[in-house]
C-alpha positions as CSV (number, residue, x, y, z in Angstrom):
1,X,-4.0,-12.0,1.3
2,X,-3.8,-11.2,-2.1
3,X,-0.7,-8.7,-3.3
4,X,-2.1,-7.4,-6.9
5,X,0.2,-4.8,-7.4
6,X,1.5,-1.7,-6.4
7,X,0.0,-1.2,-3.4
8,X,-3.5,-2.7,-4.4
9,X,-3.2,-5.3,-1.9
10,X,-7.0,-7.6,-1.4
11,X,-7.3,-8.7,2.6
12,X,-10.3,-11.0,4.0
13,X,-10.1,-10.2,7.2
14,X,-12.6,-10.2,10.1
15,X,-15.5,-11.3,7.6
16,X,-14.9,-8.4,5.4
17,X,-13.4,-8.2,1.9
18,X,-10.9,-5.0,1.9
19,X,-9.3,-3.7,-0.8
20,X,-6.0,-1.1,-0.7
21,X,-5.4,1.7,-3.3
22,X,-6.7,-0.1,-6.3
23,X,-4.2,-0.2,-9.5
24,X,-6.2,-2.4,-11.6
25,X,-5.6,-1.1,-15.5
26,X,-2.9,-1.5,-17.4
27,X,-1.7,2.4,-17.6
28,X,-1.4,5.0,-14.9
29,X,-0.9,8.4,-16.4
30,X,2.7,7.8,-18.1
31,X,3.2,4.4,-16.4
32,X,3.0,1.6,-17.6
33,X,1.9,-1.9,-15.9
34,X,4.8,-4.1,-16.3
35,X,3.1,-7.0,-14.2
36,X,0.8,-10.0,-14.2
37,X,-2.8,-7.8,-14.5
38,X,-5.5,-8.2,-12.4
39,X,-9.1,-9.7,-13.3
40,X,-11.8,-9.4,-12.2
41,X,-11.9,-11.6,-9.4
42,X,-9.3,-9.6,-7.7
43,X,-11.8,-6.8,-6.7
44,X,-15.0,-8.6,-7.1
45,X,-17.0,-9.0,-3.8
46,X,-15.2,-5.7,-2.1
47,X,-16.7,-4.7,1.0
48,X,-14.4,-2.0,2.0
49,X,-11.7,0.0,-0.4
50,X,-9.3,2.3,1.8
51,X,-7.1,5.2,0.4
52,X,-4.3,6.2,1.7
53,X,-3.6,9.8,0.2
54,X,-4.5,11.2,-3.3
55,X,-1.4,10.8,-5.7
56,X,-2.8,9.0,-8.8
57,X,-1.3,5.5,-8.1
58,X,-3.3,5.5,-5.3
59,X,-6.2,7.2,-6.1
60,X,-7.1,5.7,-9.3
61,X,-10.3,7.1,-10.6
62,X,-10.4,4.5,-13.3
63,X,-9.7,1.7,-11.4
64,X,-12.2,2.6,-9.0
65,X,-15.0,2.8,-11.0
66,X,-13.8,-1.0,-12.0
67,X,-14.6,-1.7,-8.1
68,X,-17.6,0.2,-8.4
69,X,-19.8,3.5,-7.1
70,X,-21.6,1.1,-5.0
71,X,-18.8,0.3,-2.8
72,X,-17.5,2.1,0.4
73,X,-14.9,4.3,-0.1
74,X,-12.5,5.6,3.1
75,X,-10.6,8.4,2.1
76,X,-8.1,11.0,4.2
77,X,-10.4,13.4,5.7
78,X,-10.4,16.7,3.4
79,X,-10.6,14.4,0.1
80,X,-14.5,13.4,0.4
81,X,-16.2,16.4,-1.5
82,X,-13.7,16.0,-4.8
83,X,-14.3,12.5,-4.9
84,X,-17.3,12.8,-4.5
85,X,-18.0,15.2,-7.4
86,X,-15.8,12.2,-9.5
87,X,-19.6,10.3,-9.5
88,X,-18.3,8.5,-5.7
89,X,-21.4,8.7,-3.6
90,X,-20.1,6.5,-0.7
91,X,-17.5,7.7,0.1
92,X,-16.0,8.7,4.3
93,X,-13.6,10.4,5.2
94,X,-10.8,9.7,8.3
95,X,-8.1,11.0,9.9
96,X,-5.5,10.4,12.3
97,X,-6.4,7.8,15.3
98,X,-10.4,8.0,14.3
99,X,-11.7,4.6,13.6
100,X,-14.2,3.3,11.3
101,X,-15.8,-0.3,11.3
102,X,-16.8,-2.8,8.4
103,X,-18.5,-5.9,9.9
104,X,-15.7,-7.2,12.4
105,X,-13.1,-4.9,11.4
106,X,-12.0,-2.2,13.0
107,X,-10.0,0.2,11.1
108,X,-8.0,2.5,12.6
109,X,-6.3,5.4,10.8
110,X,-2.6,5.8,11.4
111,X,0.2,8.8,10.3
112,X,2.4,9.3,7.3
113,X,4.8,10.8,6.4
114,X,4.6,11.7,2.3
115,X,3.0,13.9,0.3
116,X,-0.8,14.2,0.2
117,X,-1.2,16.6,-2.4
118,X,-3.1,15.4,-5.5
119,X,-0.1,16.7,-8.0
120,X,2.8,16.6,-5.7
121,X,4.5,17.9,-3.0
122,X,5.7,21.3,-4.4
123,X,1.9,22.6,-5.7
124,X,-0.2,24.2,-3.1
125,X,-3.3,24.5,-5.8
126,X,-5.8,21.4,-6.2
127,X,-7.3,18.9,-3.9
128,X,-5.2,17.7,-1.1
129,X,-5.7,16.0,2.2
130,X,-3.2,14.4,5.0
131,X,-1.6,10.6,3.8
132,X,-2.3,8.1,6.0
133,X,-1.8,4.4,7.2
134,X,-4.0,1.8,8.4
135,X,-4.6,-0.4,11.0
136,X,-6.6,-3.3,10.3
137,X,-8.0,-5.4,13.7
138,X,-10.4,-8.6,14.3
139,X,-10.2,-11.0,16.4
140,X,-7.3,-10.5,17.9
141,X,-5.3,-9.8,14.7
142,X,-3.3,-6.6,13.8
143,X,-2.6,-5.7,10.3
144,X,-0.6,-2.7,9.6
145,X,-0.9,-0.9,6.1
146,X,1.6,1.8,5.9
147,X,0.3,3.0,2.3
148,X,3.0,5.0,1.0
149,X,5.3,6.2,4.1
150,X,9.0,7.6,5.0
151,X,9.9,5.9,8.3
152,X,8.6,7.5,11.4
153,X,10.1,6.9,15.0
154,X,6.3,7.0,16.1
155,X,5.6,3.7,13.9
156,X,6.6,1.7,17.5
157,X,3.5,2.7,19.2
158,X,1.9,0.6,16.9
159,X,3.5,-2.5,17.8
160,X,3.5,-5.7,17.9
161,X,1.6,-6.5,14.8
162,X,1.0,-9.7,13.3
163,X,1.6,-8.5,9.8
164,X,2.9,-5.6,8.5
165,X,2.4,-4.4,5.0
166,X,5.6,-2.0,3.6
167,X,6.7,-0.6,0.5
168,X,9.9,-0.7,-0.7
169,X,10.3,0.8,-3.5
170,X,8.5,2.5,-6.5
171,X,8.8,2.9,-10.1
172,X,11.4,4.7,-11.0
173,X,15.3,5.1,-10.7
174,X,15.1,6.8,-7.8
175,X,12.9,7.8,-4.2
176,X,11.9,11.0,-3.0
177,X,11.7,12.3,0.2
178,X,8.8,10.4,2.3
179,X,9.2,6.9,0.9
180,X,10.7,3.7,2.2
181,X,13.5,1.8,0.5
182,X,15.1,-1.6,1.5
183,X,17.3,-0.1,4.2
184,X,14.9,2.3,5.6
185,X,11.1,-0.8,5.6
186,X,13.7,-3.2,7.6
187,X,14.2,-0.3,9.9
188,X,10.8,-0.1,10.5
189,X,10.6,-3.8,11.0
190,X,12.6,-2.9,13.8
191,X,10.2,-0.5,15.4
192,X,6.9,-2.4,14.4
193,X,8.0,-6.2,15.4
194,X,5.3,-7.7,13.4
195,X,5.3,-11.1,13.2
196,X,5.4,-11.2,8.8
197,X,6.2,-8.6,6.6
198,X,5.0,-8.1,3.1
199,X,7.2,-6.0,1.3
200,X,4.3,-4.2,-1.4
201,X,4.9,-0.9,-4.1
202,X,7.6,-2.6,-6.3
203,X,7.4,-4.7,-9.4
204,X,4.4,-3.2,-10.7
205,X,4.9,0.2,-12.5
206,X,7.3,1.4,-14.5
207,X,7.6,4.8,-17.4
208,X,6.0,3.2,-20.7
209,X,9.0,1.7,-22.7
210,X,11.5,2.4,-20.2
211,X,11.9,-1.8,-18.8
212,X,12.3,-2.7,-22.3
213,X,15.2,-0.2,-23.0
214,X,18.5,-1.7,-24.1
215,X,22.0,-1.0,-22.3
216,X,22.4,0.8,-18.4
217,X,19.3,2.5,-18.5
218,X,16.5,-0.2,-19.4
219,X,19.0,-2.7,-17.4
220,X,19.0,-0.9,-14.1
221,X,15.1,-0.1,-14.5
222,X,14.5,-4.2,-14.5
223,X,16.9,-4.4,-11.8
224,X,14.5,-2.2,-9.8
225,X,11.8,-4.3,-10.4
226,X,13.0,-7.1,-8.5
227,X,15.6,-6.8,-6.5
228,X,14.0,-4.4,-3.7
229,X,11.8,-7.3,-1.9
230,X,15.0,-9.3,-1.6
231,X,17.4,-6.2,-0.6
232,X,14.8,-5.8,2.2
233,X,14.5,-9.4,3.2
234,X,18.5,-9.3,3.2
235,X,18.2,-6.4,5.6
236,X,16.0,-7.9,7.7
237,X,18.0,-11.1,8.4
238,X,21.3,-9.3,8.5
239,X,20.1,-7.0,11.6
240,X,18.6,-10.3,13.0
241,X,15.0,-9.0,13.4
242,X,12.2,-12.1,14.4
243,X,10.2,-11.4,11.4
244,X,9.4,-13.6,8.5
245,X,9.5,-11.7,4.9
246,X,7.0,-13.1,2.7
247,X,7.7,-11.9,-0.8
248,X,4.8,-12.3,-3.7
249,X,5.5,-11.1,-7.2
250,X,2.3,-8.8,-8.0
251,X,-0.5,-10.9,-8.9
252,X,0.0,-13.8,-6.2
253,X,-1.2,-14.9,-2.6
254,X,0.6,-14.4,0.2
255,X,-0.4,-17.3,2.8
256,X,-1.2,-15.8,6.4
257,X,-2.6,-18.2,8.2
258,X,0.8,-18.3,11.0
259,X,0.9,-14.7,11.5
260,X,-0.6,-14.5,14.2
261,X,2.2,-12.1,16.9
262,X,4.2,-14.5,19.1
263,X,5.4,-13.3,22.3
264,X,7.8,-10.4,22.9
């Protein structure tokens, strides 16, 4: 597993490339990329990309003409026409507990809880369509991909998984309603069990010029774009969950290849 950034995440899993909210340029809107960027290798060879709701560092429509029109696109169900008129021909739609397959991947589409308006949570005009999580199977293998997520007492029906993919922060000062912080991903830890967590949406994005500020404001901004993974790892160990915390600075490879659940 490759962690790019954000929560662009690249998993080979069941004989299938997949590839998770593609971030791949090096502005989003008024963020800026403040880590290692992609190339081209990152998203080359993509079998499957998968979307989990339609906020723009998610849905990237420049990033995902990088990956390409060719490729399969699985989007919340609701989203499929308007990206489709974008010039996204293959594109499907999902929704809660309906599955999809890609070689030997199953794929199963699990609940949210954020936003899944294009332009927020407050606007009720424009595209919008329900966020989502994944579930990744094969072989006896059960990845979790929470997308962008607030925690969720019905994230234990999901469990055990052998990995678990959670964000843990963002790129700002500060978390809205429906997102995970340190505190709140080793909490779910708790109700998922998986075997390795990853935490994912930190260190990536940030507003342009605002890392490189000087005094308490551009200090506490490069604060946030590093010290989440570890908060959460310290959270983790400290409410003696039996889960290893891989941590990958964006642009790194997290090695999988133990993951595989133990017995509970």
């Amino acid at each position: 597993m490759r962690f790019i950034g954000h929560s662009t995440v690249r998993l080979e899993l069941g004989g299938a490339v997949v590839l998770t909210d593609p971030v791949l340029t090096p502005r989003v809107g008024p963020l800026t990329r403040v880590a290692q960027p992609p190339s081209e290798q990152d998203w080359s060879g993509v079998d499957i990309v998968l979307i989990s709701h339609l906020h723009a560092d998610h849905l990237h429509l420049p990033s995902l003409r990088l990956v390409g029109s060719d490729t399969r696109i699985v989007v919340p169900r609701g989203a499929g026409p308007w990206l489709r008129r974008k010039g996204f021909p293959l594109v499907e739609e999902i929704d809660v507990g309906e599955r999809i397959t890609e070689g030997n991947l199953c794929i199963t589409a699990t609940p949210a809880h954020h936003s899944g308006h294009r332009w927020g949570p407050r606007l009720t005009h424009g595209p919008q369509s329900p966020a989502l999580g994944h579930l990744l199977e094969s072989g006896g293998i059960r990845v979790y991909v929470a997308g962008d997520t607030g925690l969720f007492p019905e994230m234990a029906s999901l469990a055990p998984v052998d990995v678990a993919l959670l964000p843990v922060w963002g790129w700002g000062w500060s978390l809205g309603e429906g997102h995970l912080d340190p505190a709140c991903a080793s909490e779910a830890v708790g109700l998922l069990r998986p075997s390795v967590a990853v935490p994912v949406h930190w260190g990536t994005l940030a507003f342009t010029g605002l890392a490189r500020m000087p005094g308490p404001p551009g200090s506490r901004m490069r604060r946030l774009l590093v010290d989440p993974p570890q908060e959460f790892a310290a959270e983790v160990a400290a409410a003696g969950r039996d889960t290893s915390v891989r941590i990958a600075a964006p642009g790194t490879s997290v090695p999988l290849d133990d993951a595989v659940r133990r017995p509970r």
